[in-house]
C-alpha positions as CSV (number, residue, x, y, z in Angstrom):
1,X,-6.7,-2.4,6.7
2,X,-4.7,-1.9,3.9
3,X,-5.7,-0.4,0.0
4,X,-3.9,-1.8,-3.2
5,X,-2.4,1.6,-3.8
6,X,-1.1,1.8,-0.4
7,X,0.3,-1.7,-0.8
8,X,2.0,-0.2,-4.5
9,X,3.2,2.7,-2.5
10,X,4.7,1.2,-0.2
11,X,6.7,-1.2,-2.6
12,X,7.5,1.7,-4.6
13,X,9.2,3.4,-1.4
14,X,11.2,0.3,-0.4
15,X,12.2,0.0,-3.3
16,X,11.4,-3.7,-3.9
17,X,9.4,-6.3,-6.2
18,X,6.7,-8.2,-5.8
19,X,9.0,-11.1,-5.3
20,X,10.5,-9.5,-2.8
21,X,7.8,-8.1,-1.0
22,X,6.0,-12.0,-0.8
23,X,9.6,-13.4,0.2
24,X,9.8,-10.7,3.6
25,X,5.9,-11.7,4.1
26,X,6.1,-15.1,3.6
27,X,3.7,-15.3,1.2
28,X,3.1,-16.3,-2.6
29,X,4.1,-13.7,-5.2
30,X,0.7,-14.9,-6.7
31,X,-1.0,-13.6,-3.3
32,X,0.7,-10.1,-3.6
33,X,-0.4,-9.7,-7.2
34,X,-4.0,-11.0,-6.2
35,X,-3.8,-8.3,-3.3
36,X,-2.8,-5.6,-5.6
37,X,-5.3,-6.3,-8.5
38,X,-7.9,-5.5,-5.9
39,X,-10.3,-2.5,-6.2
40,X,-9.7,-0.3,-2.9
41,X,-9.4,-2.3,0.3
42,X,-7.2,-5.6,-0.3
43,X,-9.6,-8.4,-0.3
44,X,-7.7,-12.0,0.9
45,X,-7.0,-14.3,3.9
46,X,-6.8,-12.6,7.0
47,X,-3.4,-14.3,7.6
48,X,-1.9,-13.4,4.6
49,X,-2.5,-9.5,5.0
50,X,-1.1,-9.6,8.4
51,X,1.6,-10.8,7.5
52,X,1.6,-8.4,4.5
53,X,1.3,-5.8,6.7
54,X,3.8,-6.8,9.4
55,X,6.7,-7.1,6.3
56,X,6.0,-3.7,5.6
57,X,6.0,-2.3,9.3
58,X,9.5,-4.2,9.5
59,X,10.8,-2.6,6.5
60,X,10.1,0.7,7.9
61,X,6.9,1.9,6.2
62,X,3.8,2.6,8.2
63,X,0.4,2.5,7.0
64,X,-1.4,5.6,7.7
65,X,-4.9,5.0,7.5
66,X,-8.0,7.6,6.5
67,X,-7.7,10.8,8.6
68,X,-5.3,9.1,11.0
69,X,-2.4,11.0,12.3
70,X,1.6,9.7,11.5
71,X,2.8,10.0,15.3
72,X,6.6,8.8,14.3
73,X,9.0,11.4,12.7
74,X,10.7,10.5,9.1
75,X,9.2,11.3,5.4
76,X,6.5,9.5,3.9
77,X,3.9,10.3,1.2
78,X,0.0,10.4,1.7
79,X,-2.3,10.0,-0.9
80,X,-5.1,12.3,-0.4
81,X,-8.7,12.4,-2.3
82,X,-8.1,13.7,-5.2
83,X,-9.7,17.4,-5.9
84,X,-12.2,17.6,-8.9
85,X,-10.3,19.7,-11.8
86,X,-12.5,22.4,-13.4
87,X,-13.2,21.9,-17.2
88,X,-10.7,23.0,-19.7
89,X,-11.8,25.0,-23.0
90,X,-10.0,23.6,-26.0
91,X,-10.0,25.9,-28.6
């Protein structure tokens, strides 16, 4: 549904707190942090990440999942998998 970096992201492009973010869900600030000290996929109450989810989509980002398309025009950043970096010699 949604990844704790997304989630980060997304704050980080509205330019808003976690405060803020759990006031436009409706939602504990303790439930935000919870959602983004998971490990990948936000683990929590169904509920809660719908809401989540919907805050963001009202606020104008959209959540682009794994090799889906972004069919609405405007900028937005993608994180993609990262690309192993060859070995550097230290001399």
């Amino acid at each position: 549904m949604i990844t704790s970096a997304q989630m980060r992201a997304a704050r980080a492009l509205l330019g808003i707190d976690q405060r803020e973010l759990a006031k436009l869900a409706g939602v504990s600030v303790p439930t935000i942090q919870r959602m983004e000290a998971s490990g990948g996929n936000v683990r929590g109450i169904v509920e809660s990440l719908t809401r989540v989810v919907d805050a963001l989509n009202r606020a104008g980002v959209e959540l682009i999942g794994e090799h889906a398309r972004s069919e609405d025009g405007g900028r937005g950043v993608r994180l993609r998998q990262a690309t192993p970096q060859p070995a550097r010699d230290e001399a």
